[in-house]
PyMOL Python script that loads the backbone (N, CA, C, O; Angstrom):
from pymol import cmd

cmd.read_pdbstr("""\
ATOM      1  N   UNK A   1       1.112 -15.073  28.469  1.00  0.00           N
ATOM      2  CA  UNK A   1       0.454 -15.306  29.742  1.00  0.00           C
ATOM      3  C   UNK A   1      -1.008 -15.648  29.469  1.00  0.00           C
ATOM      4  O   UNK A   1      -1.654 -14.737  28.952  1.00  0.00           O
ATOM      5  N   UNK A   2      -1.755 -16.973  29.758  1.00  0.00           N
ATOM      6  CA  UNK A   2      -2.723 -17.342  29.789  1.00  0.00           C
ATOM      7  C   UNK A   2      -3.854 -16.256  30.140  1.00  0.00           C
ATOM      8  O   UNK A   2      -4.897 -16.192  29.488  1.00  0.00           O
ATOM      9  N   UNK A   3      -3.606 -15.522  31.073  1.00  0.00           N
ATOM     10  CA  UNK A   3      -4.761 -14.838  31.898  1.00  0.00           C
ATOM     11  C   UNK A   3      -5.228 -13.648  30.817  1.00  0.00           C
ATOM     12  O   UNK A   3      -6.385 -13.266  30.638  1.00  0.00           O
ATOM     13  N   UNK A   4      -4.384 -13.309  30.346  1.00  0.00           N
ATOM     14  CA  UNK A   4      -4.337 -12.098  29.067  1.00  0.00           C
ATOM     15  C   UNK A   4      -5.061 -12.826  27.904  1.00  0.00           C
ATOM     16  O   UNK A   4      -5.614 -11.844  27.410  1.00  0.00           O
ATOM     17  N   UNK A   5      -5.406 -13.779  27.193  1.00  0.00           N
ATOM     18  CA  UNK A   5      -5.663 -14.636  26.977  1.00  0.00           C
ATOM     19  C   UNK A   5      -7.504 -15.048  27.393  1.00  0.00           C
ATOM     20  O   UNK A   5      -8.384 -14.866  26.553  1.00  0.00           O
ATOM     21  N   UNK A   6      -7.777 -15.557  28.683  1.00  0.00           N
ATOM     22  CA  UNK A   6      -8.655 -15.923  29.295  1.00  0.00           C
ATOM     23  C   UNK A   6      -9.889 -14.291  28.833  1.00  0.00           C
ATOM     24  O   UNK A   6     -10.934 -14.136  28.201  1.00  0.00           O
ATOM     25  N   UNK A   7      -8.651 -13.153  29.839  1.00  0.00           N
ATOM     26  CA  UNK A   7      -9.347 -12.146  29.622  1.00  0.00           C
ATOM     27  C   UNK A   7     -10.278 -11.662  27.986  1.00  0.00           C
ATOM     28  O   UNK A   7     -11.483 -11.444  27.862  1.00  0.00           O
ATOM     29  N   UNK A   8      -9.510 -11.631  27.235  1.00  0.00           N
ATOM     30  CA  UNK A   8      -9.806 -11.219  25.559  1.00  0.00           C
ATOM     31  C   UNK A   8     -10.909 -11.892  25.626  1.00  0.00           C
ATOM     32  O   UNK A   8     -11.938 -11.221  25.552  1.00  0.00           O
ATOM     33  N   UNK A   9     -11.030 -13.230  25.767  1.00  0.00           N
ATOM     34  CA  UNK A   9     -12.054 -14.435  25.607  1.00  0.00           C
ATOM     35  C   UNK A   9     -13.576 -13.789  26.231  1.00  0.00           C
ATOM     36  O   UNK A   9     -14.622 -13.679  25.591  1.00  0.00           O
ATOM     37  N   UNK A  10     -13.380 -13.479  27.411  1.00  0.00           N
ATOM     38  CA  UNK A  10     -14.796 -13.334  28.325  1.00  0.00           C
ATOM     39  C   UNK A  10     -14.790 -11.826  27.730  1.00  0.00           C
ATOM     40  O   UNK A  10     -15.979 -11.516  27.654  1.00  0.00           O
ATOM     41  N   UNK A  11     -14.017 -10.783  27.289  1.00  0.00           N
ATOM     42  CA  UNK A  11     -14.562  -9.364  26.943  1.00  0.00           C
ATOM     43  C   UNK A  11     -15.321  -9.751  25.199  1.00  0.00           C
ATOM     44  O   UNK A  11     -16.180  -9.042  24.677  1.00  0.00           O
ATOM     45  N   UNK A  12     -14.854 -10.753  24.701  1.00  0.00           N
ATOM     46  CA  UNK A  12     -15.307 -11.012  23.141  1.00  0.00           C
ATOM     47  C   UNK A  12     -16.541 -11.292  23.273  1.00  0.00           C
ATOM     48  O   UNK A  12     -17.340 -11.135  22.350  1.00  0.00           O
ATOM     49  N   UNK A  13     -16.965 -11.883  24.790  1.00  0.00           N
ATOM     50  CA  UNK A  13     -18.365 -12.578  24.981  1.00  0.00           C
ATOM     51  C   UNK A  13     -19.413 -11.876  25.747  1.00  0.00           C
ATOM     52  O   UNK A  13     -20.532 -12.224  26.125  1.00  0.00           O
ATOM     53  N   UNK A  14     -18.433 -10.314  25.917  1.00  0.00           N
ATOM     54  CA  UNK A  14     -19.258  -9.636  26.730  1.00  0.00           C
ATOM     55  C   UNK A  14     -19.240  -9.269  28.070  1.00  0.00           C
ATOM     56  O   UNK A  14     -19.953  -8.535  28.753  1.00  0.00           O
ATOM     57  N   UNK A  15     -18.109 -10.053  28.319  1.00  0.00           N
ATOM     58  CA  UNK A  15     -17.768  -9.822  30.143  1.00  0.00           C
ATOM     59  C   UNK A  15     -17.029  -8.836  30.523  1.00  0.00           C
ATOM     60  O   UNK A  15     -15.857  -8.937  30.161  1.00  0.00           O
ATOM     61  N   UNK A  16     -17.247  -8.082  31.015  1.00  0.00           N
ATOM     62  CA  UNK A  16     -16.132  -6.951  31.235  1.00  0.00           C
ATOM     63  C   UNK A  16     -14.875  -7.419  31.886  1.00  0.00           C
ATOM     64  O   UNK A  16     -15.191  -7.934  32.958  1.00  0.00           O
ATOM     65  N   UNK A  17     -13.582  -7.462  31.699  1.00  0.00           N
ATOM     66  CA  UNK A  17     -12.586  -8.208  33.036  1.00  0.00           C
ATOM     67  C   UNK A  17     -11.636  -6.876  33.433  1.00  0.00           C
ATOM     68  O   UNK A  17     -11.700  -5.783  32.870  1.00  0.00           O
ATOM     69  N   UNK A  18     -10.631  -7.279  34.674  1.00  0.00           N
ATOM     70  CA  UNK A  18      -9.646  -6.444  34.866  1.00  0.00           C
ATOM     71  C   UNK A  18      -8.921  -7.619  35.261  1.00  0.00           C
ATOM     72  O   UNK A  18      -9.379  -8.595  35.856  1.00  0.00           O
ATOM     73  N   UNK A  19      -7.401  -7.371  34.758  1.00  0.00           N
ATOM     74  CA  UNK A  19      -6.245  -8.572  35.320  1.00  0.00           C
ATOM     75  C   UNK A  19      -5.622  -7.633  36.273  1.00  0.00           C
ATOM     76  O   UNK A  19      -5.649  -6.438  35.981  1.00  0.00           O
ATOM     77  N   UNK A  20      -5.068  -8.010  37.365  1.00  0.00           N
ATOM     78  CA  UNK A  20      -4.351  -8.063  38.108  1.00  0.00           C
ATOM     79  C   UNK A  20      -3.315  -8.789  38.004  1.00  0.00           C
ATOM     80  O   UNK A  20      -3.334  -9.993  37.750  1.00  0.00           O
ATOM     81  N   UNK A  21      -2.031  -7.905  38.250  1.00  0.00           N
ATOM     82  CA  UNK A  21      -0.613  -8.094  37.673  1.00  0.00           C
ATOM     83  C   UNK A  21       0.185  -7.934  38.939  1.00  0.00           C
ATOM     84  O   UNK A  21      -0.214  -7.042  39.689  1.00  0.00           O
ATOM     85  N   UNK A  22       1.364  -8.709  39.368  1.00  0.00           N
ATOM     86  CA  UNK A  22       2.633  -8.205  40.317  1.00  0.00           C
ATOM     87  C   UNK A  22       3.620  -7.740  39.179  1.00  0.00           C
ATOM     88  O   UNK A  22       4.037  -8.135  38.091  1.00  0.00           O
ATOM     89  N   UNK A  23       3.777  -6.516  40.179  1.00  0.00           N
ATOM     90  CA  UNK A  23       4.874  -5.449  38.989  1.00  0.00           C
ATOM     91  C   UNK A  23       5.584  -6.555  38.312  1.00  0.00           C
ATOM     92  O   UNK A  23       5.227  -6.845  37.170  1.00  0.00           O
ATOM     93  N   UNK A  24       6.134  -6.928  38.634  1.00  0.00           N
ATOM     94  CA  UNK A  24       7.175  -8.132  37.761  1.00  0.00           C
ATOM     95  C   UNK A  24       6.608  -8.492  36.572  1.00  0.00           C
ATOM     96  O   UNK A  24       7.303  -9.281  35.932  1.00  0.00           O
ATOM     97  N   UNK A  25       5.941  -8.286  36.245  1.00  0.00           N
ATOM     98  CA  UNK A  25       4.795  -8.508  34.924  1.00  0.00           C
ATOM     99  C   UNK A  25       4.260  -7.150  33.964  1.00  0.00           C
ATOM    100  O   UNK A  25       4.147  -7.095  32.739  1.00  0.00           O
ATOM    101  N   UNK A  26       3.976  -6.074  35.014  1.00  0.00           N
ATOM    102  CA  UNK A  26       3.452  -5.052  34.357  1.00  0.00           C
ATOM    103  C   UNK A  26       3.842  -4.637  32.942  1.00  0.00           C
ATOM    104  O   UNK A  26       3.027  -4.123  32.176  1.00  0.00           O
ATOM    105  N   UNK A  27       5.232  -4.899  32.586  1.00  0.00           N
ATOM    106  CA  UNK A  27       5.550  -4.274  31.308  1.00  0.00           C
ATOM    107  C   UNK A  27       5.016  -5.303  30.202  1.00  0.00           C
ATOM    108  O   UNK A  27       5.056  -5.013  29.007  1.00  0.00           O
ATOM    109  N   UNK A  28       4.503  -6.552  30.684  1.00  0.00           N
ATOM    110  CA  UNK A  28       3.657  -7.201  29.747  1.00  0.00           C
ATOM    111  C   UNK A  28       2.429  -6.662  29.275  1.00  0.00           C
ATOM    112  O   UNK A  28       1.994  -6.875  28.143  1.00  0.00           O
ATOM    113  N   UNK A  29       1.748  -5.813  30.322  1.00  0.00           N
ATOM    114  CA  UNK A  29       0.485  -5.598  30.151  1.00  0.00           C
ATOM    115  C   UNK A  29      -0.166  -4.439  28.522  1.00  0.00           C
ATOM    116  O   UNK A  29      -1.245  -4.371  27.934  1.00  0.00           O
ATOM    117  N   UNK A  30       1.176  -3.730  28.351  1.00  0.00           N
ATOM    118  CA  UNK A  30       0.665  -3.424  26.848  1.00  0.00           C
ATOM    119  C   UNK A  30       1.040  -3.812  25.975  1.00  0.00           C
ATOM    120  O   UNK A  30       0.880  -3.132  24.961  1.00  0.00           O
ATOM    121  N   UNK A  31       1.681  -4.992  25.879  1.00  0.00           N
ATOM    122  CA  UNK A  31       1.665  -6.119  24.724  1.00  0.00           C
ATOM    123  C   UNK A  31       0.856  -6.840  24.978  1.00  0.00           C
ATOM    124  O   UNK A  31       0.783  -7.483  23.930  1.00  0.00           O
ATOM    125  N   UNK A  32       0.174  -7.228  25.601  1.00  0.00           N
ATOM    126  CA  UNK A  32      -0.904  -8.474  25.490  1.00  0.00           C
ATOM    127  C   UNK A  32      -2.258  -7.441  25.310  1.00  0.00           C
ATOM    128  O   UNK A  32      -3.413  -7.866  25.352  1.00  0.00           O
ATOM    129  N   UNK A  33      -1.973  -6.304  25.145  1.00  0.00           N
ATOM    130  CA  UNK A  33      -3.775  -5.602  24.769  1.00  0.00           C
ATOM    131  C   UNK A  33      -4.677  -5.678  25.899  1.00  0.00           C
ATOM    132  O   UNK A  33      -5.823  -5.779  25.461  1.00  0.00           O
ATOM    133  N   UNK A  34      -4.656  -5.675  27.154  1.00  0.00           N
ATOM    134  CA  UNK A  34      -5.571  -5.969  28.081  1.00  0.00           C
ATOM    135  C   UNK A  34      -6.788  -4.836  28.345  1.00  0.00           C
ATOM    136  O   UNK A  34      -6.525  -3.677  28.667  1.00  0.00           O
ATOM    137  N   UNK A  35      -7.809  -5.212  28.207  1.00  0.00           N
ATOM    138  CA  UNK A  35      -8.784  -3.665  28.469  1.00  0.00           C
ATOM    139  C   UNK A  35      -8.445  -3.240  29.584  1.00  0.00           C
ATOM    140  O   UNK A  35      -7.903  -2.136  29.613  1.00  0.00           O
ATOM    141  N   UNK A  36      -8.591  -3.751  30.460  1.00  0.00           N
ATOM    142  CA  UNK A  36      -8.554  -3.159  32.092  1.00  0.00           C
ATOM    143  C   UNK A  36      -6.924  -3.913  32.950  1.00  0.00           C
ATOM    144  O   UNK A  36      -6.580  -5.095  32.907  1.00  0.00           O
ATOM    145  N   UNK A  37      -6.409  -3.095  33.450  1.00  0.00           N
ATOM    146  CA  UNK A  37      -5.496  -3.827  34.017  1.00  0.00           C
ATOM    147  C   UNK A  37      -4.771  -2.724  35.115  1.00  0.00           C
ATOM    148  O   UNK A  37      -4.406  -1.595  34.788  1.00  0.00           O
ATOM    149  N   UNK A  38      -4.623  -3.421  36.761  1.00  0.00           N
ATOM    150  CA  UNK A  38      -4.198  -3.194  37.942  1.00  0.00           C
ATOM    151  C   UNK A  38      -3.220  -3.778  38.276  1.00  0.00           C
ATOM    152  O   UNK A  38      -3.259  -4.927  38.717  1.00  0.00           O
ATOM    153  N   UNK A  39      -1.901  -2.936  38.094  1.00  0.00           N
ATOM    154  CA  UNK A  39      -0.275  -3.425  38.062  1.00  0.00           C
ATOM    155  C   UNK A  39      -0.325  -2.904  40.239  1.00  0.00           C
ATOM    156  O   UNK A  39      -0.826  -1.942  40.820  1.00  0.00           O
ATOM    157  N   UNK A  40       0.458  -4.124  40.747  1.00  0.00           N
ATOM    158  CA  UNK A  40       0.715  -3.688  42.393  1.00  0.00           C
ATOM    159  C   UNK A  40       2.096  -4.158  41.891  1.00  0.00           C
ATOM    160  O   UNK A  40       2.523  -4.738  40.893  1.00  0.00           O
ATOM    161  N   UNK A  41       2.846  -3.398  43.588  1.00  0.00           N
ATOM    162  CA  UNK A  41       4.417  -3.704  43.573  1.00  0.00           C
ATOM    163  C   UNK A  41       4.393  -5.111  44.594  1.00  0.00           C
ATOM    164  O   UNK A  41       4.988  -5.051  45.670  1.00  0.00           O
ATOM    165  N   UNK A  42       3.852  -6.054  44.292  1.00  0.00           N
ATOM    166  CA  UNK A  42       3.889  -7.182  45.187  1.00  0.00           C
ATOM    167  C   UNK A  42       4.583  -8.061  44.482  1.00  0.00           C
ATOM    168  O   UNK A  42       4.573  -7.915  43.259  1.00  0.00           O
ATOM    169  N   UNK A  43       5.250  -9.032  44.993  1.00  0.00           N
ATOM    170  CA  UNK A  43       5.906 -10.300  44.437  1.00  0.00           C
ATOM    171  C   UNK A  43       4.920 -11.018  43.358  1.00  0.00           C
ATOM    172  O   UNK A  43       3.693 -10.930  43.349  1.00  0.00           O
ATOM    173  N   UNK A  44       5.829 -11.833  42.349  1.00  0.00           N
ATOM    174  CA  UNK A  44       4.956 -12.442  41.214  1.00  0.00           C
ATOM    175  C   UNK A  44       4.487 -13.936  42.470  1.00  0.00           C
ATOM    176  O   UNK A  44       5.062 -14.421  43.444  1.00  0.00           O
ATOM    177  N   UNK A  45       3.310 -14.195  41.833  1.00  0.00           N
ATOM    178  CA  UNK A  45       2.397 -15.051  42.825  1.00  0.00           C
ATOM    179  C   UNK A  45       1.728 -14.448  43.416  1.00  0.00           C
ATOM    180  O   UNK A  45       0.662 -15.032  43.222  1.00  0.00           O
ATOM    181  N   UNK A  46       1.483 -13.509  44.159  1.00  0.00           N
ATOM    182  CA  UNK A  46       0.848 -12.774  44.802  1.00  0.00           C
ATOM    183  C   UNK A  46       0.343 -11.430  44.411  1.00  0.00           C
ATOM    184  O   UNK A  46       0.822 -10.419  44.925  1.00  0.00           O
ATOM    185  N   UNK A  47      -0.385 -11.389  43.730  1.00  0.00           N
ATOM    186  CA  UNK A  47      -1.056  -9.876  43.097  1.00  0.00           C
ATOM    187  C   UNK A  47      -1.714  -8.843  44.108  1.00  0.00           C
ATOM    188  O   UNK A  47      -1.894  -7.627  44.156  1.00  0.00           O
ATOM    189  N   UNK A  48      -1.982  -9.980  44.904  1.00  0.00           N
ATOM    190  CA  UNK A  48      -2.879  -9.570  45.824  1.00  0.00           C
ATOM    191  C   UNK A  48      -2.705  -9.101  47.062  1.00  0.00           C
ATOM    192  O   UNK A  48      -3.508  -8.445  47.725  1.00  0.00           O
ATOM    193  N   UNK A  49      -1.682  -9.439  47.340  1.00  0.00           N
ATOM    194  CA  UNK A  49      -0.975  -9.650  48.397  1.00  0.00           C
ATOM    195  C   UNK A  49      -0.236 -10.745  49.353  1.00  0.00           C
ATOM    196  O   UNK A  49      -0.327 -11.889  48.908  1.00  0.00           O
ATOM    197  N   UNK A  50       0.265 -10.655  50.212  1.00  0.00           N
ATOM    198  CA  UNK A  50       0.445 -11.649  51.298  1.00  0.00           C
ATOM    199  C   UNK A  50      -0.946 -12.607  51.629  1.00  0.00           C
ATOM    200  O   UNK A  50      -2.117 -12.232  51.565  1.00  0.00           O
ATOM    201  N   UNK A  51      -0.507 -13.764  51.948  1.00  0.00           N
ATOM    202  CA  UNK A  51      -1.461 -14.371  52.577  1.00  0.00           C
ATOM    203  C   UNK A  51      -1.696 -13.956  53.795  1.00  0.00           C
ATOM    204  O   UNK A  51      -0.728 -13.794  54.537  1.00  0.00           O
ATOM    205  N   UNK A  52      -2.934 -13.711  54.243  1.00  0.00           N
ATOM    206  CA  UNK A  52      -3.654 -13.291  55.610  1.00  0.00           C
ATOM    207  C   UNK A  52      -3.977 -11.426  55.250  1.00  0.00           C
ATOM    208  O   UNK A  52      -4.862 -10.715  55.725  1.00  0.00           O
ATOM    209  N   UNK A  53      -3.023 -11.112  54.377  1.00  0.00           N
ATOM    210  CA  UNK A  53      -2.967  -9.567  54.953  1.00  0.00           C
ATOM    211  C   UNK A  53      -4.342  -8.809  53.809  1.00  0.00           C
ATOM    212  O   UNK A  53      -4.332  -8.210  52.734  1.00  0.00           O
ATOM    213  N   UNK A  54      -5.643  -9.364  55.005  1.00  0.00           N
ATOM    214  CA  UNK A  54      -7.321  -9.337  54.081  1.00  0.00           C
ATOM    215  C   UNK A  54      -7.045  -7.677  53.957  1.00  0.00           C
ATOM    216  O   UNK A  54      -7.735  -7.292  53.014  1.00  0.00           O
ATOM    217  N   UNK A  55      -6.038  -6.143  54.751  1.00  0.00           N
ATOM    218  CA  UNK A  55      -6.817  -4.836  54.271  1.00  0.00           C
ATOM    219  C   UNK A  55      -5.897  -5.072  52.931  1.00  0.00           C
ATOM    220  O   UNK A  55      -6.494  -4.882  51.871  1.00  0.00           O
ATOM    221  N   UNK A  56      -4.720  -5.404  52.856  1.00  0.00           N
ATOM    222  CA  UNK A  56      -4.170  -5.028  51.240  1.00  0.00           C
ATOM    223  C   UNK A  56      -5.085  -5.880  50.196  1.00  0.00           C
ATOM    224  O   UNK A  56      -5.472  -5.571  49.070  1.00  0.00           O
ATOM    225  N   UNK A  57      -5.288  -7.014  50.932  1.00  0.00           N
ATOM    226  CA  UNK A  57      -6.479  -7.937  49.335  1.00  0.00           C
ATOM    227  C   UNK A  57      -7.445  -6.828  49.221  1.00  0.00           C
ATOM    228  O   UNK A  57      -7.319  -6.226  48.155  1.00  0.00           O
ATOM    229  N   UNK A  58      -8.386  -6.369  50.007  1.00  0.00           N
ATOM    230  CA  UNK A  58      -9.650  -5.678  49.907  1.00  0.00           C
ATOM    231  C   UNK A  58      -9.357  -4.474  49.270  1.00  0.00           C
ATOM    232  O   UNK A  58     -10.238  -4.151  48.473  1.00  0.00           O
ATOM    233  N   UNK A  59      -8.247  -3.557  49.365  1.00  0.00           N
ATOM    234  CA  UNK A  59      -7.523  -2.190  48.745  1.00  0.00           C
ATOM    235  C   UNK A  59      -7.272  -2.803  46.843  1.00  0.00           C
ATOM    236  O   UNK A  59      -7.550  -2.182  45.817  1.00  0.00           O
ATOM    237  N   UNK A  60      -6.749  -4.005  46.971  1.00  0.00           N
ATOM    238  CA  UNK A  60      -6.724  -4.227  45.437  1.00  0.00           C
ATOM    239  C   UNK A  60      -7.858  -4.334  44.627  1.00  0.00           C
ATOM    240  O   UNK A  60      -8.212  -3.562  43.735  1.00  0.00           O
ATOM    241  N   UNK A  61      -8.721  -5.971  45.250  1.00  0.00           N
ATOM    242  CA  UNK A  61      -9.817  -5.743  44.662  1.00  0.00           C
ATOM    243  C   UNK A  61     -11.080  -4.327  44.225  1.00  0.00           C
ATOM    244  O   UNK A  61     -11.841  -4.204  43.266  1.00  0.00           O
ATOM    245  N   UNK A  62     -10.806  -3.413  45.488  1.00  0.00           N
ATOM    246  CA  UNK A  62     -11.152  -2.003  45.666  1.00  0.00           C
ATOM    247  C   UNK A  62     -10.882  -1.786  44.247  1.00  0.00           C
ATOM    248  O   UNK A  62     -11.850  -1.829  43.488  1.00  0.00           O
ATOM    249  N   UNK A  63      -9.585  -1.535  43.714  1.00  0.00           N
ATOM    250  CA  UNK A  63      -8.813  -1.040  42.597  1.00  0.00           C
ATOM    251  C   UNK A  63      -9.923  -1.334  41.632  1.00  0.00           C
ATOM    252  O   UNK A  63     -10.851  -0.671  41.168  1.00  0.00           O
ATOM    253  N   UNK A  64      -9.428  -2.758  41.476  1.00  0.00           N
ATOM    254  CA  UNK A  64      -9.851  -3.442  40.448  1.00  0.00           C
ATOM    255  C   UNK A  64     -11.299  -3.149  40.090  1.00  0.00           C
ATOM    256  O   UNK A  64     -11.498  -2.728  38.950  1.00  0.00           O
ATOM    257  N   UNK A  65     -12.325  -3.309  40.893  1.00  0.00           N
ATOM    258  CA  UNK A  65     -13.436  -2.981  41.165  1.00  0.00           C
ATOM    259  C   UNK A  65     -13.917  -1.355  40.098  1.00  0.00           C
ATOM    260  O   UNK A  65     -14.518  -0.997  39.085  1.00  0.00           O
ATOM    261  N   UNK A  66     -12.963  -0.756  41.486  1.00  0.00           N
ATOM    262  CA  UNK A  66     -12.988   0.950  40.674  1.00  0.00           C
ATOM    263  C   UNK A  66     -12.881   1.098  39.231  1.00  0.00           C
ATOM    264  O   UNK A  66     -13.779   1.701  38.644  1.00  0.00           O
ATOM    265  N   UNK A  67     -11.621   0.489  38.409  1.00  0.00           N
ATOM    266  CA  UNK A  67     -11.545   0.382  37.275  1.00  0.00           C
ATOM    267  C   UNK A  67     -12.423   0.188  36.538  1.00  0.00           C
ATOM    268  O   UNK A  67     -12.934   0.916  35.685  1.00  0.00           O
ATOM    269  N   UNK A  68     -12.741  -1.360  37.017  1.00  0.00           N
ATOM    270  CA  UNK A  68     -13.849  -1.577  35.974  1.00  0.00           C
ATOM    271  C   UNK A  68     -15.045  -1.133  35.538  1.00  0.00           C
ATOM    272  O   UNK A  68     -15.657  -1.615  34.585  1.00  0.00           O
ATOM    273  N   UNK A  69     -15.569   0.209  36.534  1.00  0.00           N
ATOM    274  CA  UNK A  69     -16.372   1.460  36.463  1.00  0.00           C
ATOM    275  C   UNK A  69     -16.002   2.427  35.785  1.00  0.00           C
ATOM    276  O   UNK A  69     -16.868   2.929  35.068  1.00  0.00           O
ATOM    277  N   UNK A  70     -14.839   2.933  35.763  1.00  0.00           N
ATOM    278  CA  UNK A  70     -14.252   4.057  35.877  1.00  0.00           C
ATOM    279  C   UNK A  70     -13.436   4.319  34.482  1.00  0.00           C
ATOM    280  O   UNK A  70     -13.073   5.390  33.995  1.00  0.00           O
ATOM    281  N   UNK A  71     -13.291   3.164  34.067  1.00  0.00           N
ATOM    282  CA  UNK A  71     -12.140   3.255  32.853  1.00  0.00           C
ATOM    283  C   UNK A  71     -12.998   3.591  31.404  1.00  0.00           C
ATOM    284  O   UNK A  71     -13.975   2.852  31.284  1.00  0.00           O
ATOM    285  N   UNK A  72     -12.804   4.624  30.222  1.00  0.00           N
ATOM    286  CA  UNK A  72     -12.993   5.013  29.481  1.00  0.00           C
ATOM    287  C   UNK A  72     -12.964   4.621  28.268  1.00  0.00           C
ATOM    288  O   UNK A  72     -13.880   4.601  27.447  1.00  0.00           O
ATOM    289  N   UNK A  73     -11.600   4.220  28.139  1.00  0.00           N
ATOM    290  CA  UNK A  73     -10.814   2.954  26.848  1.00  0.00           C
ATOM    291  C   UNK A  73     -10.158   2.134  27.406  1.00  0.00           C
ATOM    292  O   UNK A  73      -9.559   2.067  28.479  1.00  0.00           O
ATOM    293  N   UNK A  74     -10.393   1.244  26.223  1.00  0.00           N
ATOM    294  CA  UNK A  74      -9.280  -0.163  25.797  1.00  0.00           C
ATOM    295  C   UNK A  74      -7.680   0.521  26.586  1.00  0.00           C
ATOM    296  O   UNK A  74      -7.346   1.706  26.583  1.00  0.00           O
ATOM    297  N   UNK A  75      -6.928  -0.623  27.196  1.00  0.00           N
ATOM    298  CA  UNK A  75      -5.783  -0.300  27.733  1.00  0.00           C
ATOM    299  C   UNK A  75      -5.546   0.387  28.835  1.00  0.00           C
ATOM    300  O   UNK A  75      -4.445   0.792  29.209  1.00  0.00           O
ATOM    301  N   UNK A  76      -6.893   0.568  29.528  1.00  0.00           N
ATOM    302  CA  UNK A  76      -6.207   1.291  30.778  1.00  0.00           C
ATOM    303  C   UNK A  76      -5.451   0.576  32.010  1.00  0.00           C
ATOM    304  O   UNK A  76      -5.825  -0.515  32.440  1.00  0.00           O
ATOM    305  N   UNK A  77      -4.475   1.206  32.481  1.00  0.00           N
ATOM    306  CA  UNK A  77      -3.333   0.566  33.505  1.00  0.00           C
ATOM    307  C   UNK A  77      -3.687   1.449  34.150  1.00  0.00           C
ATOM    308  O   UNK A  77      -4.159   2.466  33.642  1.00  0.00           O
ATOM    309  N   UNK A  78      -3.503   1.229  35.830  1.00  0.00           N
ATOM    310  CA  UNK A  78      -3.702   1.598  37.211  1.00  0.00           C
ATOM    311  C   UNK A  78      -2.660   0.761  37.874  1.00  0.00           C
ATOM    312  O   UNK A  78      -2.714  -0.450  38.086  1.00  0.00           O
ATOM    313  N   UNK A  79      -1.516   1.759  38.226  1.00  0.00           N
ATOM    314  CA  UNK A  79      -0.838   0.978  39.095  1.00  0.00           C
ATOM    315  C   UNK A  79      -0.620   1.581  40.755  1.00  0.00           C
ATOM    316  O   UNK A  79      -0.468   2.704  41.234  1.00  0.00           O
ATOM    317  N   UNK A  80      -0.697   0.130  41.340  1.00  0.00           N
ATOM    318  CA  UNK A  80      -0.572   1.245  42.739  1.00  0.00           C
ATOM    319  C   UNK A  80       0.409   1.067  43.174  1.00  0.00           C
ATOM    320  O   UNK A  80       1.274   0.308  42.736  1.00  0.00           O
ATOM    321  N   UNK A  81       0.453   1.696  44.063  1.00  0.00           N
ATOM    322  CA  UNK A  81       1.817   2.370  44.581  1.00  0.00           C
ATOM    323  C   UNK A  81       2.361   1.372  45.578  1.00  0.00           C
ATOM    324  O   UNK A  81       3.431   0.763  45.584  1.00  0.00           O
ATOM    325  N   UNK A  82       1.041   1.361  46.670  1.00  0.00           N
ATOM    326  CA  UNK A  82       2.029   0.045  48.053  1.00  0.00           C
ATOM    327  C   UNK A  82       2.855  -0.921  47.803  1.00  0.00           C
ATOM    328  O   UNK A  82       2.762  -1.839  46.989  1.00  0.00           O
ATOM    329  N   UNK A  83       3.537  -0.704  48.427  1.00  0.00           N
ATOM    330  CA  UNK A  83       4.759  -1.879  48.671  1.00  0.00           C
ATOM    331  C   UNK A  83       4.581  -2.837  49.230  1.00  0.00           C
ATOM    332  O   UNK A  83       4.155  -2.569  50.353  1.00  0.00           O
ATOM    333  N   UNK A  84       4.715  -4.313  48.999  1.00  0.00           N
ATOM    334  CA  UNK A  84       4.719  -5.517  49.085  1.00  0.00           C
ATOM    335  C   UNK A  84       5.094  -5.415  50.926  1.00  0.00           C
ATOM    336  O   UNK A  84       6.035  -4.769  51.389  1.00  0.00           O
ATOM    337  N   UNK A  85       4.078  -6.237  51.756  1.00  0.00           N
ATOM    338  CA  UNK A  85       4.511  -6.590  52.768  1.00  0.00           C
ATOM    339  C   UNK A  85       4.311  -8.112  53.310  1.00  0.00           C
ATOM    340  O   UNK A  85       3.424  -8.839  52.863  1.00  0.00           O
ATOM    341  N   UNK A  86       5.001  -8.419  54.071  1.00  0.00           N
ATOM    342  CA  UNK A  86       5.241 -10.293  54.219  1.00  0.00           C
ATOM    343  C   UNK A  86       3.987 -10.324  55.117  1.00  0.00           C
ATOM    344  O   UNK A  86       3.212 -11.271  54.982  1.00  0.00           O
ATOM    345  N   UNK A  87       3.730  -9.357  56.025  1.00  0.00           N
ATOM    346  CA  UNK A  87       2.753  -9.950  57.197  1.00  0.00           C
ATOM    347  C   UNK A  87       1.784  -8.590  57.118  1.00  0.00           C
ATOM    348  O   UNK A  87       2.089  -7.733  56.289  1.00  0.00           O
ATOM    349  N   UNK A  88       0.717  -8.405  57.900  1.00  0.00           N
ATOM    350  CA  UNK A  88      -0.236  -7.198  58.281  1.00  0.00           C
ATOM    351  C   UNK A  88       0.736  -6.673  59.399  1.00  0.00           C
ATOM    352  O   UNK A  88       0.441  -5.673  60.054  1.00  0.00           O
TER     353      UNK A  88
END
""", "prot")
cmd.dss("prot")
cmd.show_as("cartoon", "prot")
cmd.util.cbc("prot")
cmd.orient("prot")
């Protein structure tokens, strides 16, 4: 996966990152080595959520956000819990 990839690149240069993953992916996330990484139960394409539904985007990025404060070592996973919804 490219993004795993992208990520390594900008932390080699100093950037801190977190990927965001739809579960459908998560069991990739400790083979590709990712420093920071936020597994949701949303459909692949959508990490984020549904289109329109701005409180679940803002709750992820939240995540993501948090992490990238909060995390201690290399490899940390945060997965959340909500369940994928089509509409708000």
């Amino acid at each position: 996966m490219s993004v795993g990839h992208v990520a390594r690149v900008f932390e080699e240069a100093g950037l801190p990152t977190v990927v965001v993953m739809a579960g459908a992916f998560g069991f990739r996330a400790q083979g590709m080595s990712l420093p920071r990484t936020v597994i949701t139960r949303h459909i692949g394409g959508r990490p984020l959520g549904a289109p329109g539904d701005v409180e679940r985007q803002h709750l992820v990025l939240r995540a993501a956000l948090d992490l990238l404060g909060s995390a201690v070592s290399n490899g940390t996973v945060r997965e959340l819990t909500e369940p994928y919804r089509a509409a708000p």
